[in-house]
C-alpha positions as CSV (number, residue, x, y, z in Angstrom):
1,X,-46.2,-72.0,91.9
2,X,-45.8,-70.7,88.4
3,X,-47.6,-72.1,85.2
4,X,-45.6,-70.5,82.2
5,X,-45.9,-70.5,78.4
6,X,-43.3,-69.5,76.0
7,X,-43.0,-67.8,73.2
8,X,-40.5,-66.3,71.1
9,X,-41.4,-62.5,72.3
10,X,-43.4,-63.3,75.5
11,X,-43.7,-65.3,78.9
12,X,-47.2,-65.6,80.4
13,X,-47.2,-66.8,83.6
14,X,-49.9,-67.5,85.7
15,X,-48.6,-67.2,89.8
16,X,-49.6,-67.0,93.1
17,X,-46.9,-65.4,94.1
18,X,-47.1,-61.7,95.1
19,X,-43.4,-61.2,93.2
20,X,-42.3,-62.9,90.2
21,X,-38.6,-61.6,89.1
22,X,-36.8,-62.6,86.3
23,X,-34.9,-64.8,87.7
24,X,-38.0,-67.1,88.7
25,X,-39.1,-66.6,85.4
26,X,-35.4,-67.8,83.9
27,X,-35.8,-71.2,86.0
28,X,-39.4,-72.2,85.2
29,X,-39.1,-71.7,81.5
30,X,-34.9,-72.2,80.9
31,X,-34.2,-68.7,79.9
32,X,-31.7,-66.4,81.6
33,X,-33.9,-62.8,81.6
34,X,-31.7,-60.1,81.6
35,X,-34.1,-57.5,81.2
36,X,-38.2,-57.2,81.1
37,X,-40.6,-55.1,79.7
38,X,-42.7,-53.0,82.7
39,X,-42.4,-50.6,85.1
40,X,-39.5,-50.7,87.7
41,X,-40.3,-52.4,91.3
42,X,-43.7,-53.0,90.3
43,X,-44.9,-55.6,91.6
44,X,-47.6,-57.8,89.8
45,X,-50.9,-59.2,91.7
46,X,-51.5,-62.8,91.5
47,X,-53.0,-63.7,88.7
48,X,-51.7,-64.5,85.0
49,X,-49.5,-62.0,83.9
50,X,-47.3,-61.1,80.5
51,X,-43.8,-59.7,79.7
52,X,-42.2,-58.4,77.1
53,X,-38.8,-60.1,76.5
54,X,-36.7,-57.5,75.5
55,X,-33.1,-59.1,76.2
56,X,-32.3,-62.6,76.5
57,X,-29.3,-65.0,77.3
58,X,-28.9,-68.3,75.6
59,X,-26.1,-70.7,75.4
60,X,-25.2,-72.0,72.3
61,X,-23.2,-75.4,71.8
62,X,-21.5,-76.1,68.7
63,X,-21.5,-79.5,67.0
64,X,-18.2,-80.7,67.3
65,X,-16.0,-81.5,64.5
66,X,-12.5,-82.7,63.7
67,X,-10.4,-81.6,60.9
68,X,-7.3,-83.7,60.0
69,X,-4.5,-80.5,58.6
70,X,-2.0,-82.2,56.0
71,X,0.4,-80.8,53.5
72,X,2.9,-81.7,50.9
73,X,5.0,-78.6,52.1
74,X,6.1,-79.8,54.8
75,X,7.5,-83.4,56.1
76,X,4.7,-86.0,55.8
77,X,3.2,-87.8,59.1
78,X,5.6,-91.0,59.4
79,X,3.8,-92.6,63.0
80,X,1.1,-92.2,64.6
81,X,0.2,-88.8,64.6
82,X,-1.0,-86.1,62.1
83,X,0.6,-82.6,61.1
84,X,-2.2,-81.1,62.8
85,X,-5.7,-81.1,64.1
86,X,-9.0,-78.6,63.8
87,X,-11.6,-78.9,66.3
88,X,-14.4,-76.4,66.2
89,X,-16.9,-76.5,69.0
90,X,-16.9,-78.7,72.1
91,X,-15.2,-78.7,75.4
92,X,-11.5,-79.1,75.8
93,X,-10.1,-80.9,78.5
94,X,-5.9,-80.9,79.6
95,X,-4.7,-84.0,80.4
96,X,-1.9,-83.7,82.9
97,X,1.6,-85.8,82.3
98,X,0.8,-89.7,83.4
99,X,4.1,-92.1,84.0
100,X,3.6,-95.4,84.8
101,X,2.2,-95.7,88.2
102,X,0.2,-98.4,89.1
103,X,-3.0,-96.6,90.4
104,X,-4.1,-99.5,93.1
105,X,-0.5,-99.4,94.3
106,X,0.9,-95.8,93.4
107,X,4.4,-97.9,92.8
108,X,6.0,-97.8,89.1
109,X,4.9,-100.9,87.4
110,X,7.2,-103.6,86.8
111,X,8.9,-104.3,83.6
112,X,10.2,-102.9,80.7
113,X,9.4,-100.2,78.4
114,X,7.2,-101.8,76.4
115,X,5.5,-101.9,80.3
116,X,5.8,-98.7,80.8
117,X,4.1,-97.6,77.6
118,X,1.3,-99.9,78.1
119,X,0.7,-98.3,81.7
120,X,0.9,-94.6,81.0
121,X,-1.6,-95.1,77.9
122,X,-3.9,-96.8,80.7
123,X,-3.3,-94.0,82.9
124,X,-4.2,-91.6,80.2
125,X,-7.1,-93.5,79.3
126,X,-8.2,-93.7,82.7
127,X,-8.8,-89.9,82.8
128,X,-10.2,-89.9,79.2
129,X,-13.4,-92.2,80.3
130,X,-13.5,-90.2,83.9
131,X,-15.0,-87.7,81.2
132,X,-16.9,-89.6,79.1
133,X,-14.5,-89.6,76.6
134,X,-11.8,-92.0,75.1
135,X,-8.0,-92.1,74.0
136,X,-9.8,-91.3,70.3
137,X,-11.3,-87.7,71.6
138,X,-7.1,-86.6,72.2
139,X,-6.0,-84.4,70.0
140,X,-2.5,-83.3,71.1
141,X,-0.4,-85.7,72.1
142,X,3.3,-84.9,74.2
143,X,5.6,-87.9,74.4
144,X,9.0,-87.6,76.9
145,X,11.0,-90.5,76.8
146,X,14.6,-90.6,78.4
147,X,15.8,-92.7,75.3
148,X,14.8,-91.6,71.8
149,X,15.5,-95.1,71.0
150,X,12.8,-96.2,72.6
151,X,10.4,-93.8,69.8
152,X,9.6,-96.8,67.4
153,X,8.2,-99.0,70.9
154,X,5.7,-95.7,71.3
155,X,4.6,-96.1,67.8
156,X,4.1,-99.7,67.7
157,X,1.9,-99.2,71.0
158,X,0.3,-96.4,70.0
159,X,-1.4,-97.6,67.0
160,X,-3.0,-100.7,69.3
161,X,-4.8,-97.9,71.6
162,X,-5.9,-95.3,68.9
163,X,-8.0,-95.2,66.3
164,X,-7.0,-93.2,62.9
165,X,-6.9,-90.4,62.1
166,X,-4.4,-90.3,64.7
167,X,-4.0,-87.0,67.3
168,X,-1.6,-84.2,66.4
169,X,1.7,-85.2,68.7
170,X,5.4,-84.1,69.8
171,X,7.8,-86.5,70.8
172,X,11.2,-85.3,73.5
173,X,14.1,-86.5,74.7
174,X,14.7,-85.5,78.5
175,X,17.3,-86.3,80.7
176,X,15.5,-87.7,83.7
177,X,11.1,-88.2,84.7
178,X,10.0,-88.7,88.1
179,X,10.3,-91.8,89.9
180,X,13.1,-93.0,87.3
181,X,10.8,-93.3,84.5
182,X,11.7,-94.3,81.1
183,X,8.3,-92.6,79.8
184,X,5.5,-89.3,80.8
185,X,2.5,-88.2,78.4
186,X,0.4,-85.9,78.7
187,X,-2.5,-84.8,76.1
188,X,-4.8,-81.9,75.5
189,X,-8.3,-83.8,74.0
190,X,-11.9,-82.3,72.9
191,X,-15.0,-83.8,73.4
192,X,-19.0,-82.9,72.9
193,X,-19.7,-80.3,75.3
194,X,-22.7,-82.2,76.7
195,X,-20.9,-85.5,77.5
196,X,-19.0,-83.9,80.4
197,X,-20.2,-82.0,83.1
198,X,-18.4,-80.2,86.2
Protein backbone atom coordinates (compact mmCIF):
# COMPACT_ATOMS: atom_id res chain seq x y z
CA UNK A 1 0.00 0.00 0.00
CA UNK A 2 1.46 3.34 -0.84
CA UNK A 3 0.16 6.82 0.54
CA UNK A 4 1.90 9.47 -1.82
CA UNK A 5 1.98 13.26 -1.95
CA UNK A 6 3.15 15.30 -4.82
CA UNK A 7 4.91 17.90 -5.50
CA UNK A 8 6.56 19.70 -8.22
CA UNK A 9 10.29 18.42 -7.08
CA UNK A 10 9.37 15.60 -4.70
CA UNK A 11 7.23 12.28 -4.02
CA UNK A 12 6.83 11.31 -0.39
CA UNK A 13 5.52 8.16 0.02
CA UNK A 14 4.73 6.39 2.99
CA UNK A 15 4.86 2.24 2.22
CA UNK A 16 4.90 -1.00 3.57
CA UNK A 17 6.58 -2.31 1.03
CA UNK A 18 10.25 -3.40 1.48
CA UNK A 19 10.83 -2.00 -2.45
CA UNK A 20 9.25 0.82 -3.91
CA UNK A 21 10.60 1.40 -7.72
CA UNK A 22 9.78 4.05 -9.85
CA UNK A 23 7.51 2.50 -11.62
CA UNK A 24 5.20 1.89 -8.46
CA UNK A 25 5.76 5.33 -7.78
CA UNK A 26 4.64 6.38 -11.69
CA UNK A 27 1.23 4.44 -11.06
CA UNK A 28 0.16 5.78 -7.58
CA UNK A 29 0.84 9.33 -8.33
CA UNK A 30 0.34 9.45 -12.59
CA UNK A 31 3.88 10.23 -13.38
CA UNK A 32 6.16 8.17 -15.59
CA UNK A 33 9.71 8.27 -13.38
CA UNK A 34 12.47 7.92 -15.52
CA UNK A 35 15.06 8.52 -13.06
CA UNK A 36 15.33 9.12 -9.04
CA UNK A 37 17.46 10.76 -6.83
CA UNK A 38 19.41 7.99 -4.31
CA UNK A 39 21.70 5.53 -4.27
CA UNK A 40 21.52 2.59 -6.83
CA UNK A 41 19.74 -0.80 -5.56
CA UNK A 42 19.07 0.63 -2.32
CA UNK A 43 16.44 -0.47 -1.05
CA UNK A 44 14.26 1.71 1.33
CA UNK A 45 12.81 0.32 4.91
CA UNK A 46 9.13 0.75 5.32
CA UNK A 47 8.33 3.71 6.47
CA UNK A 48 7.71 7.29 4.65
CA UNK A 49 10.24 8.00 2.38
CA UNK A 50 11.33 11.04 -0.20
CA UNK A 51 12.78 11.31 -3.70
CA UNK A 52 14.22 13.63 -5.58
CA UNK A 53 12.53 13.90 -9.06
CA UNK A 54 15.20 14.48 -11.29
CA UNK A 55 13.61 13.43 -14.75
CA UNK A 56 10.14 13.11 -15.56
CA UNK A 57 7.80 12.09 -18.54
CA UNK A 58 4.55 13.80 -19.14
CA UNK A 59 2.23 13.70 -22.05
CA UNK A 60 0.98 16.69 -23.35
CA UNK A 61 -2.34 17.03 -25.43
CA UNK A 62 -2.89 19.90 -27.56
CA UNK A 63 -6.25 21.78 -27.83
CA UNK A 64 -7.38 21.04 -31.06
CA UNK A 65 -8.04 23.61 -33.61
CA UNK A 66 -9.21 23.93 -37.22
CA UNK A 67 -8.01 26.42 -39.60
CA UNK A 68 -9.98 27.01 -42.89
CA UNK A 69 -6.75 27.89 -45.73
CA UNK A 70 -8.31 30.29 -48.55
CA UNK A 71 -6.72 32.41 -51.22
CA UNK A 72 -7.53 34.65 -54.06
CA UNK A 73 -4.51 33.13 -55.96
CA UNK A 74 -5.72 30.34 -56.71
CA UNK A 75 -9.36 29.01 -58.04
CA UNK A 76 -11.98 29.71 -55.31
CA UNK A 77 -13.93 26.74 -53.48
CA UNK A 78 -17.14 26.22 -55.87
CA UNK A 79 -18.81 22.94 -53.64
CA UNK A 80 -18.51 21.63 -50.80
CA UNK A 81 -15.12 21.69 -49.80
CA UNK A 82 -12.35 24.24 -48.88
CA UNK A 83 -8.81 24.90 -50.49
CA UNK A 84 -7.41 23.51 -47.56
CA UNK A 85 -7.56 22.64 -43.89
CA UNK A 86 -5.01 23.32 -40.56
CA UNK A 87 -5.48 21.16 -37.75
CA UNK A 88 -3.05 21.56 -34.90
CA UNK A 89 -3.27 19.09 -32.05
CA UNK A 90 -5.52 16.04 -31.70
CA UNK A 91 -5.61 12.63 -32.94
CA UNK A 92 -6.00 11.75 -36.57
CA UNK A 93 -7.93 8.89 -37.71
CA UNK A 94 -7.84 7.27 -41.66
CA UNK A 95 -10.96 6.42 -42.87
CA UNK A 96 -10.70 3.61 -45.29
CA UNK A 97 -12.72 3.87 -48.93
CA UNK A 98 -16.66 2.94 -48.00
CA UNK A 99 -19.06 2.07 -51.23
CA UNK A 100 -22.45 1.44 -50.78
CA UNK A 101 -22.83 -1.77 -48.94
CA UNK A 102 -25.56 -2.32 -46.91
CA UNK A 103 -23.86 -3.23 -43.48
CA UNK A 104 -26.85 -5.66 -42.10
CA UNK A 105 -26.75 -7.39 -45.56
CA UNK A 106 -23.14 -6.80 -46.99
CA UNK A 107 -25.20 -6.51 -50.53
CA UNK A 108 -24.90 -3.12 -52.58
CA UNK A 109 -27.93 -1.15 -51.82
CA UNK A 110 -30.67 -0.78 -54.22
CA UNK A 111 -31.19 2.18 -56.34
CA UNK A 112 -29.70 4.94 -57.92
CA UNK A 113 -26.86 7.16 -57.35
CA UNK A 114 -28.42 9.51 -55.53
CA UNK A 115 -28.73 5.82 -53.34
CA UNK A 116 -25.52 5.16 -53.50
CA UNK A 117 -24.31 8.53 -52.13
CA UNK A 118 -26.69 8.55 -49.38
CA UNK A 119 -25.20 4.95 -48.33
CA UNK A 120 -21.49 5.51 -48.54
CA UNK A 121 -21.93 8.86 -46.45
CA UNK A 122 -23.75 6.49 -43.83
CA UNK A 123 -21.08 4.13 -44.10
CA UNK A 124 -18.58 6.86 -43.52
CA UNK A 125 -20.51 8.20 -40.78
CA UNK A 126 -20.83 4.98 -39.22
CA UNK A 127 -17.03 4.84 -38.61
CA UNK A 128 -16.93 8.56 -37.66
CA UNK A 129 -19.26 7.95 -34.41
CA UNK A 130 -17.46 4.35 -33.83
CA UNK A 131 -14.88 7.15 -32.59
CA UNK A 132 -16.66 9.47 -31.01
CA UNK A 133 -16.57 11.69 -33.76
CA UNK A 134 -18.88 12.92 -36.60
CA UNK A 135 -18.89 13.51 -40.54
CA UNK A 136 -18.03 17.33 -39.24
CA UNK A 137 -14.43 16.17 -37.46
CA UNK A 138 -13.36 14.94 -41.53
CA UNK A 139 -11.00 16.98 -42.91
CA UNK A 140 -9.93 15.37 -46.24
CA UNK A 141 -12.29 14.23 -48.19
CA UNK A 142 -11.59 11.65 -51.58
CA UNK A 143 -14.48 11.23 -53.94
CA UNK A 144 -14.22 8.34 -56.97
CA UNK A 145 -17.14 8.25 -58.96
CA UNK A 146 -17.24 6.23 -62.39
CA UNK A 147 -19.18 9.20 -63.96
CA UNK A 148 -18.01 12.75 -63.43
CA UNK A 149 -21.44 13.55 -64.27
CA UNK A 150 -22.65 12.33 -61.40
CA UNK A 151 -20.23 15.34 -59.36
CA UNK A 152 -23.09 17.93 -58.88
CA UNK A 153 -25.45 14.75 -57.09
CA UNK A 154 -22.19 14.57 -54.55
CA UNK A 155 -22.45 18.19 -53.88
CA UNK A 156 -26.06 18.46 -53.53
CA UNK A 157 -25.77 15.43 -50.85
CA UNK A 158 -22.89 16.50 -49.34
CA UNK A 159 -24.03 19.76 -48.10
CA UNK A 160 -27.26 17.77 -46.29
CA UNK A 161 -24.56 15.69 -44.17
CA UNK A 162 -21.89 18.36 -43.32
CA UNK A 163 -21.68 21.26 -41.58
CA UNK A 164 -19.59 24.44 -42.94
CA UNK A 165 -16.81 25.13 -43.15
CA UNK A 166 -16.75 22.25 -45.22
CA UNK A 167 -13.50 19.42 -45.28
CA UNK A 168 -10.69 19.94 -47.72
CA UNK A 169 -11.71 17.32 -50.71
CA UNK A 170 -10.59 15.65 -54.18
CA UNK A 171 -12.96 14.42 -56.55
CA UNK A 172 -11.78 11.30 -59.53
CA UNK A 173 -13.01 9.83 -62.26
CA UNK A 174 -12.14 5.95 -62.38
CA UNK A 175 -13.02 3.39 -64.68
CA UNK A 176 -14.55 0.70 -62.48
CA UNK A 177 -15.13 0.29 -58.04
CA UNK A 178 -15.76 -2.92 -56.51
CA UNK A 179 -18.92 -4.61 -56.64
CA UNK A 180 -19.92 -2.35 -59.84
CA UNK A 181 -20.20 0.74 -57.83
CA UNK A 182 -21.06 4.01 -59.23
CA UNK A 183 -19.36 5.68 -56.02
CA UNK A 184 -16.15 4.93 -53.00
CA UNK A 185 -15.02 7.71 -50.36
CA UNK A 186 -12.72 7.57 -48.17
CA UNK A 187 -11.55 10.44 -45.59
CA UNK A 188 -8.69 11.23 -43.35
CA UNK A 189 -10.60 13.27 -40.09
CA UNK A 190 -9.13 14.73 -36.64
CA UNK A 191 -10.72 14.70 -33.49
CA UNK A 192 -9.81 15.66 -29.61
CA UNK A 193 -7.26 13.35 -28.54
CA UNK A 194 -9.29 12.32 -25.42
CA UNK A 195 -12.58 11.43 -27.17
CA UNK A 196 -11.11 8.29 -28.65
CA UNK A 197 -9.29 5.71 -27.11
CA UNK A 198 -7.55 2.31 -28.44
Amino acid sequence: MLECIISPFYVSIKHNHNSCPGGEIGRHTGLKILRLHGRAGSIPAPGTIKFRIIKTFKTQYLIMQKQIISTDKAPQAIGTYSQAVCVTGGSTIYLSGQIPLVPETMEMVEGNINAQIHQVFKNLSAVCETTKGSLNDIVKLNVYLTDLNNFPIVNEIMATYFDEPYPARAAVGINELPKGAMVEMDAVMVIEPCDYTY
